[in-house]
C-alpha positions in Angstrom: -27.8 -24.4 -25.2 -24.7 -25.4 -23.0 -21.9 -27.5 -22.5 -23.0 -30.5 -19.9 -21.1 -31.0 -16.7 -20.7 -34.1 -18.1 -19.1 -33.1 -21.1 -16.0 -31.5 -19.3 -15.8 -34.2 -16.3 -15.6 -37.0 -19.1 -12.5 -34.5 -20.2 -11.2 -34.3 -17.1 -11.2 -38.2 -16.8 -9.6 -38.4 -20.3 -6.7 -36.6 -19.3 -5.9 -38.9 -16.6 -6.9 -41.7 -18.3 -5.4 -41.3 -21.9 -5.3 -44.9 -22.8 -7.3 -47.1 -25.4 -8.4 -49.4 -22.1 -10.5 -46.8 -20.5 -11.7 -45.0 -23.4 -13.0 -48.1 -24.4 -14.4 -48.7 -21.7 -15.7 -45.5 -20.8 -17.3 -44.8 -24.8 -20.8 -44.2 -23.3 -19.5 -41.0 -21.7 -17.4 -39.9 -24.7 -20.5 -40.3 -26.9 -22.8 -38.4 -24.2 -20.0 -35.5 -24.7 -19.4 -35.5 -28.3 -23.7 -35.4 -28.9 -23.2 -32.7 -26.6 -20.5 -30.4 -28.4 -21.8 -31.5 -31.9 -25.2 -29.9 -31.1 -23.7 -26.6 -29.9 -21.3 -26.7 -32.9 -24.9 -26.9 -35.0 -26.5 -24.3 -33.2 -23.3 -22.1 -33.6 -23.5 -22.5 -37.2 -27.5 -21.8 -37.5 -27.0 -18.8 -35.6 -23.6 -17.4 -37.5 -25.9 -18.1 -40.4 -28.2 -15.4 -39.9 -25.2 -12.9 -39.1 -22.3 -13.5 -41.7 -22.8 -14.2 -45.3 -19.8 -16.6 -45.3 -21.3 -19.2 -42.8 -24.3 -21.6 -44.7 -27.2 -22.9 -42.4 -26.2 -26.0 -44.4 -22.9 -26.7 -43.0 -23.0 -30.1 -41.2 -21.0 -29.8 -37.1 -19.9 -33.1 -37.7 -17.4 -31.7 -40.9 -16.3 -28.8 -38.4 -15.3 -31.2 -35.2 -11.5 -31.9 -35.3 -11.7 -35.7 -34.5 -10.5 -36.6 -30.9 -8.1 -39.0 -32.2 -4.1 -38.2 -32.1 -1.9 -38.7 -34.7 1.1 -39.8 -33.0 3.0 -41.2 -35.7 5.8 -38.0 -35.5 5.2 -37.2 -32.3 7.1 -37.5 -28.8 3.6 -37.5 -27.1 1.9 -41.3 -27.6 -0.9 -40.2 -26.2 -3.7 -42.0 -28.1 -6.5 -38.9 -27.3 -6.9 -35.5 -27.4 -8.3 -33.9 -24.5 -10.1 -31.3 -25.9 -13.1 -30.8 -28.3 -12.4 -28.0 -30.9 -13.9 -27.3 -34.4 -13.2 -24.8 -37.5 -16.3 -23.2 -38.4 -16.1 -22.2 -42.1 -17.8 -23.2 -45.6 -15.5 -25.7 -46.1 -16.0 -27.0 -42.8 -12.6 -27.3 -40.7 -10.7 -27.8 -43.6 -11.2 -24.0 -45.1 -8.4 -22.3 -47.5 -9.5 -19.3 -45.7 -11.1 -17.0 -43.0 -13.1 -18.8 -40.4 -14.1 -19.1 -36.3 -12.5 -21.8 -34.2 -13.4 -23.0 -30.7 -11.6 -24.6 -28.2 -13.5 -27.0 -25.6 -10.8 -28.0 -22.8 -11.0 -28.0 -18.8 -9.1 -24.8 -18.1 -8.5 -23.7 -21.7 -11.9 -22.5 -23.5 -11.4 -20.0 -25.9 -13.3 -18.7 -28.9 -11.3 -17.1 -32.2 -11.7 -15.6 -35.6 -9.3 -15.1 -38.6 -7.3 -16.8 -40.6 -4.6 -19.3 -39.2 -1.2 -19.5 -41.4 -2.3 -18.7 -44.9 -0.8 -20.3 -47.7 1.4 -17.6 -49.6 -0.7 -16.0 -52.4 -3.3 -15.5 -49.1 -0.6 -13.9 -46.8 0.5 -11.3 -49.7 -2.8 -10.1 -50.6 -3.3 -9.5 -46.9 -0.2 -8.3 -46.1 -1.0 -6.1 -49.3 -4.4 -4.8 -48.0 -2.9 -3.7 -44.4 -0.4 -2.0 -46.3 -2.8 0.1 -48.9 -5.9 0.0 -46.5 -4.5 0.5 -42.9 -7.6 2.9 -41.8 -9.9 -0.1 -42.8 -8.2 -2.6 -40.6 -8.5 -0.6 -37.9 -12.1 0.6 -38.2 -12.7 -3.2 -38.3 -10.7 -3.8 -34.8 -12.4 -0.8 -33.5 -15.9 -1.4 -34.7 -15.6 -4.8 -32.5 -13.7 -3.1 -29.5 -10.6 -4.6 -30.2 -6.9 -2.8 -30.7 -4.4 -3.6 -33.7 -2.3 -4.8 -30.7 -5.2 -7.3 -29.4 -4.0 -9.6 -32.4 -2.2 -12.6 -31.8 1.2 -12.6 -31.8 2.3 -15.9 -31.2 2.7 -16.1 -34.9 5.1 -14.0 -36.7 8.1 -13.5 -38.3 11.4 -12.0 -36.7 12.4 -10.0 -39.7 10.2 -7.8 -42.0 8.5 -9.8 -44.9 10.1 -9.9 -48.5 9.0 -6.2 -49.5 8.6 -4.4 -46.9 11.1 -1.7 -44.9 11.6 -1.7 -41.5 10.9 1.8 -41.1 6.8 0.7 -42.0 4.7 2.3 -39.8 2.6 -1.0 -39.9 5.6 -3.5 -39.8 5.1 -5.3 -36.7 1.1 -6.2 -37.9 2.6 -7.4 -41.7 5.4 -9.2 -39.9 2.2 -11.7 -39.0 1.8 -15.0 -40.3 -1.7 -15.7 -38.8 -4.2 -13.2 -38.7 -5.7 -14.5 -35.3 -8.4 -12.5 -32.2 -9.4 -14.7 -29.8 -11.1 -14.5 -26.4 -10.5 -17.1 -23.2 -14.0 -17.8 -21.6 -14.5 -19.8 -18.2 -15.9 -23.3 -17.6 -18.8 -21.8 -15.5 -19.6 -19.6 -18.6 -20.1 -22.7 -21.1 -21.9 -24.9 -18.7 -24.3 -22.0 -18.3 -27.7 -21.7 -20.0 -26.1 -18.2 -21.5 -23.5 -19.7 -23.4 -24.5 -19.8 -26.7 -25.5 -16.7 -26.8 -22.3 -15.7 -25.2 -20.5 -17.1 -28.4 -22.1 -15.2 -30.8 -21.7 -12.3 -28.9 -18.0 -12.6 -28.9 -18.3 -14.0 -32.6 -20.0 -10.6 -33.8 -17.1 -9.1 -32.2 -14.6 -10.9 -34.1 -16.9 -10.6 -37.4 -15.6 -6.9 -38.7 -12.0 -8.1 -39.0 -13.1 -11.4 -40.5 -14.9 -9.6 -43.0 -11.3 -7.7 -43.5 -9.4 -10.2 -43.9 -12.3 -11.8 -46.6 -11.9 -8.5 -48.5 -8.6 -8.7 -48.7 -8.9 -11.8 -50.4 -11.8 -10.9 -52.9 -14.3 -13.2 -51.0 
């Protein structure tokens, strides 16, 4: 299972083209792609079924696919499309309360993640509370994956210690975090290779220890 050349070319068109007109016209070629990530997005799910007890063999791809449509009703950008493919792989679909795996489908930008993206605040103290009480466990789970506290996102977080919490932590920068993100950038060439499902489970299993963390930490 793969991405199609066709899948990222129709992309590549999209982004030069992002305009009702052609994407009308052209609708043969965004259907041939979205077929084409919607069955990957199945087979993602089917396999992460087998591995993490969080992720149903009944979850449909079609409730995980973020829709290609823009909302531009607050935005600067008019744009009418996005031009990218992504989804949120969780129970719930995209629309998960909680811990899930994301994927990004872009021309230049494909990336795989795992975590849990700006939880609400009752989420964000009880992990914030379990990296506090239960450091050595979040970092077996980074370790057991081959990744470092540092390999974290940190695109997210706050400038100042969180309500609670000393400076002087020994842990402050990681509970200064408002997402609880890994991710890992993969190449064009890798998804339009017969290998690339496999490759995303492979990085996925990486990623799985600290998702099952962060689930922990919520009493999941």
């Amino acid at each position: 299972m793969k991405i199609e050349k066709r899948t990222f070319d129709f992309l590549n068109k999209l982004k030069e083209n992002n305009n009702r007109e052609w994407f009308v016209e052209n609708k043969d070629d965004y259907q041939f792609a979205l077929d084409n990530v919607t069955e990957m997005i199945q087979q993602i799910i089917l396999r992460l079924a087998a591995l993490d007890p969080h992720i149903h063999d009944s979850i449909a791809a079609k409730k995980c696919l973020f829709r290609i449509y823009r909302d531009v009703r607050f935005s600067k950008n008019k744009d009418p499309y996005k031009t990218w493919f992504a989804a949120g792989i969780s129970v719930d679909g995209r629309k998960l309360d909680g811990p899930e795996y994301y994927i990004h489908i872009e021309p230049g930008h494909v990336f795989l993640a795992a975590g849990y993206w700006r939880p609400a605040k009752a989420h964000l103290e009880a992990i914030r509370q379990e990296i506090d009480y239960n450091t050595d466990a979040l970092f077996a789970s980074l370790k057991k994956g081959g990744w470092e506290p540092e390999s974290l996102s940190s695109e997210d977080k706050l400038k100042r210690p969180p309500a609670g919490y000393n400076a002087d932590h020994p842990q402050i920068e990681l509970l200064k975090h408002k997402s609880f993100i890994l991710h890992i950038d993969l190449q064009r060439k890798q998804m339009e290779s017969e290998e690339a499902l496999n490759l995303i489970i492979e990085n996925y299993q990486r990623m799985m220890p600290f998702k099952t963390f962060l689930h922990q930490a919520l009493d999941q």
